[in-house]
C-alpha positions in Angstrom: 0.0 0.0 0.0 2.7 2.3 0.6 4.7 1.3 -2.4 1.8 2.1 -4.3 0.7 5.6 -2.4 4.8 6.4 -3.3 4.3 5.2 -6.6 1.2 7.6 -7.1 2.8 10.4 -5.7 5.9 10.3 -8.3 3.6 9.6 -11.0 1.4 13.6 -9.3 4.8 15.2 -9.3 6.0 13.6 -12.7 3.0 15.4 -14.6 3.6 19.2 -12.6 7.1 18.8 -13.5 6.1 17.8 -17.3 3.8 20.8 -17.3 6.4 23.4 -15.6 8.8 22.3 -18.8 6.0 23.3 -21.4 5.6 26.1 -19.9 9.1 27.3 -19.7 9.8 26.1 -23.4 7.0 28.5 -24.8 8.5 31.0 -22.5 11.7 30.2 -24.2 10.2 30.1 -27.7 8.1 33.2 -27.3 11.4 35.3 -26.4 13.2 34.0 -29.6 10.7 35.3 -31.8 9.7 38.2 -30.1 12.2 41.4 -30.7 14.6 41.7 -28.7 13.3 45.3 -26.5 15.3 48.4 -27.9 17.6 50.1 -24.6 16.3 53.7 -25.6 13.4 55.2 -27.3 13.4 57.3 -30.2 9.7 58.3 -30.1 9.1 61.4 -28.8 7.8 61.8 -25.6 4.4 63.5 -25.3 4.4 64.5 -21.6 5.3 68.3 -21.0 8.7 69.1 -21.2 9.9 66.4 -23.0 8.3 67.2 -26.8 11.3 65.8 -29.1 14.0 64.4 -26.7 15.5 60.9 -26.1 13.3 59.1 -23.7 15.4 58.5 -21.1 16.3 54.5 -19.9 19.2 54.2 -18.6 21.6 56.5 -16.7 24.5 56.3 -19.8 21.8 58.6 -22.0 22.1 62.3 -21.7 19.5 64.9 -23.0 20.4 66.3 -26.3 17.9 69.2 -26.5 16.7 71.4 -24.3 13.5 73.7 -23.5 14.7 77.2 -22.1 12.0 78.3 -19.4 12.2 82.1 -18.7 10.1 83.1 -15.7 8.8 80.0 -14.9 6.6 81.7 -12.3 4.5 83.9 -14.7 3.2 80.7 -17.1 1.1 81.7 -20.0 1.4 85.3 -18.9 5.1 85.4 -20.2 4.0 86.7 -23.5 3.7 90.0 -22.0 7.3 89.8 -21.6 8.3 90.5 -24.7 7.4 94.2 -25.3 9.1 95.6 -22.5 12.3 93.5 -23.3 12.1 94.1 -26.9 11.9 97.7 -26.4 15.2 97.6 -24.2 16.9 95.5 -27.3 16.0 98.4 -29.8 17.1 101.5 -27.2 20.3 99.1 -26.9 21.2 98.5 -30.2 20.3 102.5 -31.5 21.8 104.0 -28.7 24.9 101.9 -29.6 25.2 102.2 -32.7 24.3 105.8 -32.7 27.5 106.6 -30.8 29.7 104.1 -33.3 28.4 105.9 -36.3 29.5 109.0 -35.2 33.3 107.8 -33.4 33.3 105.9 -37.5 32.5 108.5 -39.4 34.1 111.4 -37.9 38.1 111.5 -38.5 38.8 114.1 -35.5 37.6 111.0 -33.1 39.7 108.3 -34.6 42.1 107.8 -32.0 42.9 105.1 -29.7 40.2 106.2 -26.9 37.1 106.4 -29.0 38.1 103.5 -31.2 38.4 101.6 -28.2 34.8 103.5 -26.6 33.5 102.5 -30.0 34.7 98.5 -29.7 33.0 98.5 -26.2 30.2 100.0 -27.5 29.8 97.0 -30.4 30.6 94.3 -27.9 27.6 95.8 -25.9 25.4 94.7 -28.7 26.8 91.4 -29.4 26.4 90.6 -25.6 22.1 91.9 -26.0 21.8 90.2 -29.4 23.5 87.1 -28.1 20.9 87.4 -25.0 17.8 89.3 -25.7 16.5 86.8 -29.1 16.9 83.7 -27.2 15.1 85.5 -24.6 12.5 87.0 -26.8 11.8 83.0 -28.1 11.9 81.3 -24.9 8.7 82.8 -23.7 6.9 80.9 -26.8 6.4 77.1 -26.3 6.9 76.9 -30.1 10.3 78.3 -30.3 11.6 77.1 -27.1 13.7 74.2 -27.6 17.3 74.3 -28.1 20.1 71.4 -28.7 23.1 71.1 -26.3 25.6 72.1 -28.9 23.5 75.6 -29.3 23.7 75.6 -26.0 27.0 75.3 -25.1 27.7 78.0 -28.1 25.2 80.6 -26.6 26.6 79.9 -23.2 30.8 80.7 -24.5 29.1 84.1 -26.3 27.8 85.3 -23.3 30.8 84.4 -20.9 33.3 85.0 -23.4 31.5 88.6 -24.7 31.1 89.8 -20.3 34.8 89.3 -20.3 36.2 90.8 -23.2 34.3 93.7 -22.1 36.1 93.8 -18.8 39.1 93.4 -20.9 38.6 96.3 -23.0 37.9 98.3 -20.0 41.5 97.4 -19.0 42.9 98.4 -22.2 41.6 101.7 -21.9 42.4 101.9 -18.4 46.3 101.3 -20.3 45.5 103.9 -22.5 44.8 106.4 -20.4 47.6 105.3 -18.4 50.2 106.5 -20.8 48.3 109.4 -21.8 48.3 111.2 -18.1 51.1 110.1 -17.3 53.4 109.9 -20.7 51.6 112.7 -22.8 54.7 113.5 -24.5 55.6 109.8 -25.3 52.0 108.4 -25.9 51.6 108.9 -29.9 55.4 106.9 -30.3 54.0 104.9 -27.1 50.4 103.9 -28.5 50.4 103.4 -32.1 47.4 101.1 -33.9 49.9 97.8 -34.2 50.0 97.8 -30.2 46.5 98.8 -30.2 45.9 95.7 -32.1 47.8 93.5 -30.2 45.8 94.8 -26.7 43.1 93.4 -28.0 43.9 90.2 -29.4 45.9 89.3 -26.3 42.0 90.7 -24.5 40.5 88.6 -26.8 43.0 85.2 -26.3 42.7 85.9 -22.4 38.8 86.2 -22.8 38.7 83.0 -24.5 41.4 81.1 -22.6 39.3 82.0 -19.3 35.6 80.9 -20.8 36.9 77.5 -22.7 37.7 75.5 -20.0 34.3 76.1 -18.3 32.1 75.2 -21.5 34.8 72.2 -22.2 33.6 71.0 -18.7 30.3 71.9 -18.9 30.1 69.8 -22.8 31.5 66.4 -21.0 28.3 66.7 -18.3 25.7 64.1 -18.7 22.1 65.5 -18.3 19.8 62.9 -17.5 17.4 64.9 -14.5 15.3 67.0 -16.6 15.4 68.6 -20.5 13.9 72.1 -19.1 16.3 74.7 -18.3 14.4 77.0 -16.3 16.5 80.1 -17.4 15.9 82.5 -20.6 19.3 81.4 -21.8 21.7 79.0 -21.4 23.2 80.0 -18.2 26.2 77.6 -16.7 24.7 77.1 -13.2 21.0 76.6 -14.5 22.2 73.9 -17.3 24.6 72.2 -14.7 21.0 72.0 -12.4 20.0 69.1 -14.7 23.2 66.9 -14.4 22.9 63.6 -13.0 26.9 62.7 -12.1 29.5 64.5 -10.3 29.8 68.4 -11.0 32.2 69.7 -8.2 35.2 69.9 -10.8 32.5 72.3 -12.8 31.9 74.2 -9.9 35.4 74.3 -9.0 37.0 75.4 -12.0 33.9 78.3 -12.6 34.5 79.7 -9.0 37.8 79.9 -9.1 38.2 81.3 -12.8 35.8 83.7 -11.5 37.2 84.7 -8.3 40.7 84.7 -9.8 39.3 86.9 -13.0 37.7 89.3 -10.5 40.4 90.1 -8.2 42.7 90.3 -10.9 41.2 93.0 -12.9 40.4 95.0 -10.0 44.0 95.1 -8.4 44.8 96.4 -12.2 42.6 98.6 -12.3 42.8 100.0 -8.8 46.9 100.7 -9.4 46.3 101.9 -12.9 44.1 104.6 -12.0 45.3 105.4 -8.4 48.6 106.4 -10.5 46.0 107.9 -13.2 44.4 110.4 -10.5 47.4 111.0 -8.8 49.4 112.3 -12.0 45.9 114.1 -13.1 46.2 116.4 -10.1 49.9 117.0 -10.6 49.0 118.5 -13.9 49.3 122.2 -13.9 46.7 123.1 -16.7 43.2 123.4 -14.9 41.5 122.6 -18.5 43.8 119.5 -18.7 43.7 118.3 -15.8 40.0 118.6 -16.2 39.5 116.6 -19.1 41.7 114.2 -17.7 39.4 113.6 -14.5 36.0 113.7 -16.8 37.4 110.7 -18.9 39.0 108.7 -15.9 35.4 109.3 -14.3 33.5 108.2 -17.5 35.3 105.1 -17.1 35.4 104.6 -13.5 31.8 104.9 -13.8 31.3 102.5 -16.8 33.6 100.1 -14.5 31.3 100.0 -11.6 28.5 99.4 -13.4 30.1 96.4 -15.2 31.6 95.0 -11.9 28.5 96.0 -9.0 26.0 94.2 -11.7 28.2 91.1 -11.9 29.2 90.9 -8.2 25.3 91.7 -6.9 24.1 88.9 -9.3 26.5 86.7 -8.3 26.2 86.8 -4.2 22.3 87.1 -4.7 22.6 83.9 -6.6 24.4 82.1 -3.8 23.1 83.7 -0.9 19.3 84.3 -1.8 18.3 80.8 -1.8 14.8 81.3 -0.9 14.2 83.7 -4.0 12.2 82.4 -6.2 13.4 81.4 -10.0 11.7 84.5 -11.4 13.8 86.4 -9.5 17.4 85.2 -10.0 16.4 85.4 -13.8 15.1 88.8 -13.2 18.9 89.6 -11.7 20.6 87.5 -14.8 19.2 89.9 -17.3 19.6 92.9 -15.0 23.4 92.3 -15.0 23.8 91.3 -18.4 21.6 94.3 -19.8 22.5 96.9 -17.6 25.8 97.6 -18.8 24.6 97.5 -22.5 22.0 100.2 -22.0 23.9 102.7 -19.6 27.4 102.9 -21.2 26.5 104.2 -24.4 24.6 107.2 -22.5 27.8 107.6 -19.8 30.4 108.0 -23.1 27.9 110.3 -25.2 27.0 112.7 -22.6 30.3 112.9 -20.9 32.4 112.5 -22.9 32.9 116.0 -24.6 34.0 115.4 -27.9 31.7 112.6 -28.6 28.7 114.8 -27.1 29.9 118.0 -29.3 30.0 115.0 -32.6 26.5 114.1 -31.3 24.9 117.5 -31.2 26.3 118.1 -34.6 25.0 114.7 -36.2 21.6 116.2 -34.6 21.3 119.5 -36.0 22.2 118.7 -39.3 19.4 115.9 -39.3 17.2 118.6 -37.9 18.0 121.2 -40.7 17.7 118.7 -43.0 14.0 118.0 -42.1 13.3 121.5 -41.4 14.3 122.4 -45.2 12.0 119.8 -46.7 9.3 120.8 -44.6 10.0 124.5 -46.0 10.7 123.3 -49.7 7.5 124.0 -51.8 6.4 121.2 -53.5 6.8 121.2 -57.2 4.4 122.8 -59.7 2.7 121.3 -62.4 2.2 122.7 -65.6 -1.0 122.5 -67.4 -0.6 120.7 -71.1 -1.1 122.5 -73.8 -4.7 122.0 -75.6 
């Protein structure tokens, strides 16, 4: 009886074992002829955010576009946006250009100060086109999107253009240098090949300072998120959506930055300490005059250049309760400020520039005031 109770009980788990095999061969057949499960995605994903990027499946994928979200805070009302900041764009790009044209087109001004006013001046609107379009587009959902290498190109304008502006400014602050304090020596001193070379070595010195950051920032994987809340491609809010190890990034920025800073200041703080102290040595009143005036239409153009920068920066890492609105808000207050204010600090204080100006004015104004007064042309009647 046992024997055959043992007997039945092989023959029960015989049969489950049978059936577990079938099951496992379909299983097994089923896999071979099914495709094999692709490791990413390239359907586009339909959730917000996400309209035309990789889908994201494993942590080796980066994002290779991006949506650029300015003013996160105001949603659909960012349209409204674009008038004000438009309007800014156009009094930055007239006003600047309005003060090149007449440094250009009048021979008395070409000389190394107002070629190098006018070269700041032209940088200014590089740094607003670079800033204000990409600005203008992110508040529509249709023109949003950028790629990473766009990116990475707006973000080296933008660093590279603030820089060689600070540059410039210590080129002039070399210029004026050897014109207080060398007057006799500055045209063998400053001639246009040295000129030149200033600003290439601004410009190499510009770039070898941005490059490394951008180089760093291009070997980031970003797997968190393809929305940059930011109006433009901003270093800090694209390194916000990378999913590995940033501190070299952060690293290498703060100290560049520091380093850049500190720097610049010590050289400008002993190039125009000895500026102002050879000014007042100068026994002309009218000379030492005009020396001052330009020393303070730089000075001032510096410390709006500098305070913007440095304010944006500590509120940045300070302010971390402020909203995202309002650290954007500060962004384009430091990169638009200097744009909009220079070209009114050189053309009304700078006296030969202003005198240029008035001049330009007039004649435009007597030009329209005689075609007002011009009678129009009179028509003779054909003969019958």
């Amino acid at each position: 009886m046992r024997f055959s109770l043992s007997f039945f009980s092989l023959g029960i788990l015989e049969i489950h074992e049978n059936q577990n095999l079938g099951k496992l061969g379909q299983a097994l057949v089923g896999a071979e002829t099914r495709p094999p499960a692709p490791l990413f995605s390239l359907e586009p994903s339909h959730s917000p955010g996400k309209m035309s990027s990789w889908t994201n499946g494993s942590s080796n994928l980066s994002y290779t576009s991006f949506i650029l979200l300015g003013f996160p805070g105001l949603q659909e009302s960012r349209a409204l946006l674009v008038l004000p900041f438009l309007s800014i764009y156009l009094v930055i790009v007239s006003a600047n250009a309005l003060v090149i044209h007449t440094v250009v087109a009048q021979r008395s001004l070409h000389q190394p100060m107002y070629l190098l006013i006018a070269l700041l001046l032209a940088v200014n609107i590089c740094a607003a086109s670079t800033v204000v379009p990409a600005m203008l587009l992110s508040f529509s959902s249709r023109f949003s999107r950028i790629s990473l290498a766009r990116c990475l190109v707006q973000m080296f304008c933008i660093y590279f253009l603030i820089v060689f502006d600070c540059n410039i400014l210590l080129v002039m602050a070399l210029d004026r240098y050897v014109a207080i304090c060398y007057p006799l020596r500055y045209a063998e001193i400053v001639t246009g090949q040295l000129l030149a070379a200033l600003v290439g070595a601004a410009a190499a010195r510009s770039t070898c300072i941005v490059a490394p950051v951008v180089g760093l920032a291009s070997r980031v994987r970003f797997c968190r998120s393809d929305v940059i809340h930011h109006f433009a491609c901003e270093h800090m809010a694209l390194m916000k959506l990378s999913c590995g190890d940033i501190s070299l990034n952060k690293t290498v920025g703060l100290t560049v930055r520091i380093f850049n800073r500190v720097l610049d200041m010590l050289l400008l703080g002993a190039s125009y300490s000895r500026i102002i102290h050879a000014a007042f040595r100068i026994s002309s009143g009218r000379a030492r005059s005009k020396a001052l005036n330009t020393c303070g239409s730089n000075l001032l153009v510096i410390f709006t250049v500098y305070s913007s920068t440095m304010s944006s920066s500590i509120v940045y890492r300070v302010a971390h309760t402020a909203s995202q609105d309002v650290h954007n808000l500060l962004s384009a207050f430091y990169l638009l400020l200097p744009c909009l204010v220079n070209p009114i600090i050189y053309g009304a204080r700078t006296k030969e520039i202003r005198q240029q100006l008035a001049t330009v004015f007039q004649r435009a104004q007597h030009q329209v005031s005689n075609e007002k007064l011009q009678p129009p042309p009179s028509h003779r009647e054909l003969p019958a």
